[in-house]
N, CA, C and O of each residue as an XYZ file, in Angstrom:
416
protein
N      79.454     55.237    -18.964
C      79.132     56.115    -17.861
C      80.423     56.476    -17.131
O      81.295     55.672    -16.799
N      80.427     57.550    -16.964
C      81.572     58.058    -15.975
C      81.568     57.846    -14.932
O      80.373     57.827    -14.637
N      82.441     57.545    -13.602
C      82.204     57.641    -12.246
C      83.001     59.045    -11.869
O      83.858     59.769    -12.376
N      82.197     58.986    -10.674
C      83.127     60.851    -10.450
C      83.618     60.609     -9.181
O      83.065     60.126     -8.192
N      84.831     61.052     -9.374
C      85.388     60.996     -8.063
C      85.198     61.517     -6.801
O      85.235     62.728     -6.583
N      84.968     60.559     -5.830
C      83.881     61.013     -4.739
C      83.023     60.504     -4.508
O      82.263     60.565     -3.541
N      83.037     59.781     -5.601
C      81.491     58.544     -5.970
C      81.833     57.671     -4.666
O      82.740     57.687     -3.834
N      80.489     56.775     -4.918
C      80.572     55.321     -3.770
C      81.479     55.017     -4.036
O      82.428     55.218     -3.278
N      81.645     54.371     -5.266
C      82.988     53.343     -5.747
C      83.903     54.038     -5.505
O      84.596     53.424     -4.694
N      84.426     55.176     -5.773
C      85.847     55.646     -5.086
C      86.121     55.522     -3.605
O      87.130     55.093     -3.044
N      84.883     56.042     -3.046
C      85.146     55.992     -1.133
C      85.130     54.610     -0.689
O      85.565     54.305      0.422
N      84.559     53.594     -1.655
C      84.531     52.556     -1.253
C      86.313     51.289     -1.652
O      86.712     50.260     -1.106
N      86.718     51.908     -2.516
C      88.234     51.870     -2.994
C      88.992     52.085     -1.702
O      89.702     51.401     -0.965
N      88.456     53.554     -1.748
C      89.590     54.138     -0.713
C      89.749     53.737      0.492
O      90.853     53.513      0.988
N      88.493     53.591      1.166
C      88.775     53.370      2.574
C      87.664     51.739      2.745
O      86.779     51.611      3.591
N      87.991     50.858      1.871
C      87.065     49.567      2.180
C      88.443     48.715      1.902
O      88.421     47.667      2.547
N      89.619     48.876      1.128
C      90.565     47.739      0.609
C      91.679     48.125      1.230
O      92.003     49.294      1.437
N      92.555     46.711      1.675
C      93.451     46.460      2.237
C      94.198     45.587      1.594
O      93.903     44.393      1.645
N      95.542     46.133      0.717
C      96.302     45.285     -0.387
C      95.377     45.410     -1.705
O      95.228     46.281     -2.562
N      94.615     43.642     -1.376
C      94.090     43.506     -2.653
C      92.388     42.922     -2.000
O      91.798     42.201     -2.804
N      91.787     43.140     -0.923
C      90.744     42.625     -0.565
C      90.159     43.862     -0.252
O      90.785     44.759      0.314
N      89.027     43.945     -0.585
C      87.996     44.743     -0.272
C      86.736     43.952      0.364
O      86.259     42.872      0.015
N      86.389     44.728      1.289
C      85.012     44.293      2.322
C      84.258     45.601      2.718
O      84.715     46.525      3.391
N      82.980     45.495      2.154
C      81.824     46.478      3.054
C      80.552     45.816      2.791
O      80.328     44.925      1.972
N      79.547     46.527      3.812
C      78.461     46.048      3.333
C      77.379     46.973      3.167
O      77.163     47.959      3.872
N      76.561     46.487      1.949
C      75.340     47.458      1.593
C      74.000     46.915      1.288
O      73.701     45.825      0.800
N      73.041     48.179      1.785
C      72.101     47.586      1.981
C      70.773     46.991      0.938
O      69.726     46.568      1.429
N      71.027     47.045     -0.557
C      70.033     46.243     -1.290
C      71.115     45.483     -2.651
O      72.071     46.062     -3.168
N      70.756     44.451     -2.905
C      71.112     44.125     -4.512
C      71.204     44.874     -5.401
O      72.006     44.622     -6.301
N      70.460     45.968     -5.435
C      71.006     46.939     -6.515
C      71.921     47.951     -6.386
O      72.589     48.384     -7.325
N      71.971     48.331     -5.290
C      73.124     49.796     -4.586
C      74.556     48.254     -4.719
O      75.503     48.702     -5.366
N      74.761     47.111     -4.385
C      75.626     46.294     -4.492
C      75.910     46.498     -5.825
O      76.891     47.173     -6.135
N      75.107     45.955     -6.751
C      75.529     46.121     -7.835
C      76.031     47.388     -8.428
O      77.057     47.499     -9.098
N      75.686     47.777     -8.296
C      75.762     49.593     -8.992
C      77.628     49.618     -7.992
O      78.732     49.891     -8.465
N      77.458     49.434     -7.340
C      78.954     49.644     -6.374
C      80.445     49.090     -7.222
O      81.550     49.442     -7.635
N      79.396     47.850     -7.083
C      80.743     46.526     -8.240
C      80.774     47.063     -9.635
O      81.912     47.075    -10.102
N      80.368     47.258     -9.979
C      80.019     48.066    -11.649
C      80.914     49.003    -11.568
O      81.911     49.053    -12.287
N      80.527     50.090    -10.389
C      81.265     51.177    -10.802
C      83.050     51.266    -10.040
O      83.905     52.151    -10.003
N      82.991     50.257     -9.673
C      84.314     50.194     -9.092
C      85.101     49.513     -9.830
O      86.293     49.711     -9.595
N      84.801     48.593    -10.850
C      85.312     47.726    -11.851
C      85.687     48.867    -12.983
O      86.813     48.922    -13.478
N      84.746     49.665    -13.297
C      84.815     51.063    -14.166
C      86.465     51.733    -13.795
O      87.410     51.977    -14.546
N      86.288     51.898    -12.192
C      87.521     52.786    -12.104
C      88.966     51.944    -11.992
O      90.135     52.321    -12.067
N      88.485     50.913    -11.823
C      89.847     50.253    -11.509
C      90.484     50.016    -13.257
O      91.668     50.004    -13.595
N      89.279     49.849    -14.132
C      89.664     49.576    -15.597
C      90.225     50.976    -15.638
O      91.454     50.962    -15.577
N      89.638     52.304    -15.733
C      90.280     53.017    -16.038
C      91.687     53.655    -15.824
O      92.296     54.548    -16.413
N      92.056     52.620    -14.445
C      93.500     52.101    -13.958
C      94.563     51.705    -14.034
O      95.647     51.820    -13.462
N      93.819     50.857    -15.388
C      94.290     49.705    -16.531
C      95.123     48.194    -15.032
O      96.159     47.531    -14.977
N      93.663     48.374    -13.988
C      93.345     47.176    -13.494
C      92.073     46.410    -13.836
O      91.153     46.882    -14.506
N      92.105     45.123    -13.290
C      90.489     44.570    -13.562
C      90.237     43.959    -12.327
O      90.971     43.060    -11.919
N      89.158     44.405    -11.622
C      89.015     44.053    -10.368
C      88.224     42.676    -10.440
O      87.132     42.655    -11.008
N      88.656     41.750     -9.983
C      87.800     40.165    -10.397
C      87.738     39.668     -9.125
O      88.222     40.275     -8.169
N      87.079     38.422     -9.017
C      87.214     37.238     -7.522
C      86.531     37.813     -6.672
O      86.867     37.861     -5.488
N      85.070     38.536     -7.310
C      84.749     39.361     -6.677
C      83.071     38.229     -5.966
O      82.304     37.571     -6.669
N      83.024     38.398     -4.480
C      81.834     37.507     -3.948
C      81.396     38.624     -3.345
O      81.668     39.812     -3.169
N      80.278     37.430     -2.991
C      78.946     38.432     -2.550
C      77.998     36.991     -1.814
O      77.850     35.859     -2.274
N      77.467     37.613     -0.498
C      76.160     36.716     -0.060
C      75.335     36.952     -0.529
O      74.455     36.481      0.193
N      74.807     37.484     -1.472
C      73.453     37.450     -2.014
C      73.467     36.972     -3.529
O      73.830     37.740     -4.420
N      73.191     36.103     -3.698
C      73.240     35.224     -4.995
C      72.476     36.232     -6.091
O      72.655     35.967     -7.280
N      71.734     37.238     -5.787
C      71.539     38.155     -6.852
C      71.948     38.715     -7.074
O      71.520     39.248     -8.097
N      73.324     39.362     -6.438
C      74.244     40.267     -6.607
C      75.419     38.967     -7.074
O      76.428     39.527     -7.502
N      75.523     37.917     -7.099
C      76.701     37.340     -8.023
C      76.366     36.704     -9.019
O      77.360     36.318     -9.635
N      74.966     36.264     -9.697
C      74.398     36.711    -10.924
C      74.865     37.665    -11.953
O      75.197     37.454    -13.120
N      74.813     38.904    -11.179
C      75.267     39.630    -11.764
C      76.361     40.161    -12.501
O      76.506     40.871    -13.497
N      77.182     39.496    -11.560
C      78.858     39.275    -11.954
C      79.087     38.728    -12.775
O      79.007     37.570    -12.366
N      79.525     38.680    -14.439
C      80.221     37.884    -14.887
C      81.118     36.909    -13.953
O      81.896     37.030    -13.007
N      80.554     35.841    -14.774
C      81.290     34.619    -14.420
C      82.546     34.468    -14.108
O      82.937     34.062    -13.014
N      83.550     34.918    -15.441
C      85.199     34.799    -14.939
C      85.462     36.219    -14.120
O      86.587     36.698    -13.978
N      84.260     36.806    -13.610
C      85.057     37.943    -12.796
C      84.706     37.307    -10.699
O      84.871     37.912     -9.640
N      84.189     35.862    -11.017
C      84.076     35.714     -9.962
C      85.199     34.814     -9.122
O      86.304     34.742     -9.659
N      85.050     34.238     -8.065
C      86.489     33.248     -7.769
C      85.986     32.149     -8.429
O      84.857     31.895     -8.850
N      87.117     31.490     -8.447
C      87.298     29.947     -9.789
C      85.949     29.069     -8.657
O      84.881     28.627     -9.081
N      86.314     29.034     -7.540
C      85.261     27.931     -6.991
C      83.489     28.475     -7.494
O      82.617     27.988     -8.214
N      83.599     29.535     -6.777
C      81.938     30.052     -7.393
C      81.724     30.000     -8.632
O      80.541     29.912     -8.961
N      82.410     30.023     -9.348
C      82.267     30.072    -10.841
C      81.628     28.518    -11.651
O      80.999     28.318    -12.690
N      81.969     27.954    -10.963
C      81.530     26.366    -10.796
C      79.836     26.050    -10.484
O      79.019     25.387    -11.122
N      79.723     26.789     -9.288
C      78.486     26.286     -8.490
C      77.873     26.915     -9.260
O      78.042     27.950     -9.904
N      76.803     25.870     -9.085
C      74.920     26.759     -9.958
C      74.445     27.021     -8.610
O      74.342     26.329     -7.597
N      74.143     28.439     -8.954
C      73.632     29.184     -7.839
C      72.289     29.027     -7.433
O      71.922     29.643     -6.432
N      71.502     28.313     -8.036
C      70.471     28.270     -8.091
C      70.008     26.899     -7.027
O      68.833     26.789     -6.677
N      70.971     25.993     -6.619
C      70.301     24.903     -6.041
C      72.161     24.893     -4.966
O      72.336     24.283     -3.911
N      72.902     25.491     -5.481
C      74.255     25.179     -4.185
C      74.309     25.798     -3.351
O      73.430     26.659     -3.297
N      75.345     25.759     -2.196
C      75.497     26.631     -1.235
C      76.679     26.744     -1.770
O      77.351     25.886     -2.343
N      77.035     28.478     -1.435
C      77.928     29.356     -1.118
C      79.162     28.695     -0.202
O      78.994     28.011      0.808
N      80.122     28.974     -0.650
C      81.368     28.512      0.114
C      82.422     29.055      1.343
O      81.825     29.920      1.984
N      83.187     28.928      1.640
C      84.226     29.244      2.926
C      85.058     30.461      1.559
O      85.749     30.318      0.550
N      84.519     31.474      2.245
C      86.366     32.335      1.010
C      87.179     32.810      2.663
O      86.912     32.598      3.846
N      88.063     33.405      2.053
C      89.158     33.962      2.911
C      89.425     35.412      2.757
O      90.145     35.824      1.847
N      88.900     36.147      3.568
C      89.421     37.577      2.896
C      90.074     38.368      4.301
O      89.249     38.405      5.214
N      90.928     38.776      4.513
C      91.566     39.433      5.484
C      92.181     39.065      6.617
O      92.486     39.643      7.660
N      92.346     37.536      6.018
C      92.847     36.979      7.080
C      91.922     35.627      7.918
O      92.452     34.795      8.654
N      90.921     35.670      7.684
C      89.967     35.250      8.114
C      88.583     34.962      7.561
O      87.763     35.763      7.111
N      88.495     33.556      7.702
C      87.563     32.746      7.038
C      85.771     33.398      7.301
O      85.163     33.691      8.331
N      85.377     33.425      5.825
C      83.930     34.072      5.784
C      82.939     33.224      5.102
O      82.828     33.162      3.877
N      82.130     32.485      6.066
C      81.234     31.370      5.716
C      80.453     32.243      5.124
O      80.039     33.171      5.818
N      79.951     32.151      3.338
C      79.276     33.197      2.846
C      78.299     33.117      3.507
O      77.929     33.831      4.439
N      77.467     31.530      2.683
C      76.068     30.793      3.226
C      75.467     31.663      4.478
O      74.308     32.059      4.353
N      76.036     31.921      5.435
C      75.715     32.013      6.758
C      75.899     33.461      7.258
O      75.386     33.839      8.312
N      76.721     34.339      6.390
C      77.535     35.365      6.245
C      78.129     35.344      8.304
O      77.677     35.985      9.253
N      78.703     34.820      8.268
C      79.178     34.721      9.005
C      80.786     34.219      9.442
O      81.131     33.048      9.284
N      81.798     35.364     10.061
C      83.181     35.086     10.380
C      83.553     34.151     10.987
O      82.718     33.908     11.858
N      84.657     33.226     11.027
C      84.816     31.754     11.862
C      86.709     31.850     11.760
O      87.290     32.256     10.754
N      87.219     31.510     12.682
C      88.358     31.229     12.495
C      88.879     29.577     12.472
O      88.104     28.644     12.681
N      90.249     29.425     12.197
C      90.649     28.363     12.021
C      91.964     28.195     12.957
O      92.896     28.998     12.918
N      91.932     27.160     13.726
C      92.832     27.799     14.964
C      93.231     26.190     15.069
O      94.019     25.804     15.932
């Protein structure tokens, strides 16, 4: 499938990432997915591979191949663990809870 430029995944490239972290949020498991899919599409066609990629909704990181997720999640069975502390922008993001916390 092609993505067209202009697509979610491009606007979401463009104006959601800072360096190498990207953050937005959307509103079902499947528009998530369809997002990560097609943004992985363009970044391959980049001749990048966008990986370490999380998500609070354990049905949207299902979805993810495994080694495209971070090494810790990649571990947990999603099915009975909790979600972990990642770091993205500076600042600590309790998935579990989806909730921001600093460390001071």
């Amino acid at each position: 499938m092609f993505v067209k430029a202009g697509s979610k995944a491009a606007d979401f490239i463009k104006h959601n990432f800072y360096v190498d972290d990207g953050l937005t949020s959307i509103q079902s498991s499947q528009e998530a997915i369809k997002l990560i899919q097609d943004a992985q599409q363009l970044y391959d066609k980049g001749g990048f591979h966008l990986h370490k990629i999380m998500s609070n909704d354990k049905d949207v990181l299902q979805a993810i191949p495994v080694h495209d997720r971070p090494q810790d999640v990649q571990k947990l069975d999603l099915g009975t663990e909790n979600l972990i502390i990642e770091c993205t922008f500076g600042v600590q993001w309790c998935v579990q809870s989806d909730s921001l916390q600093f460390d001071v």
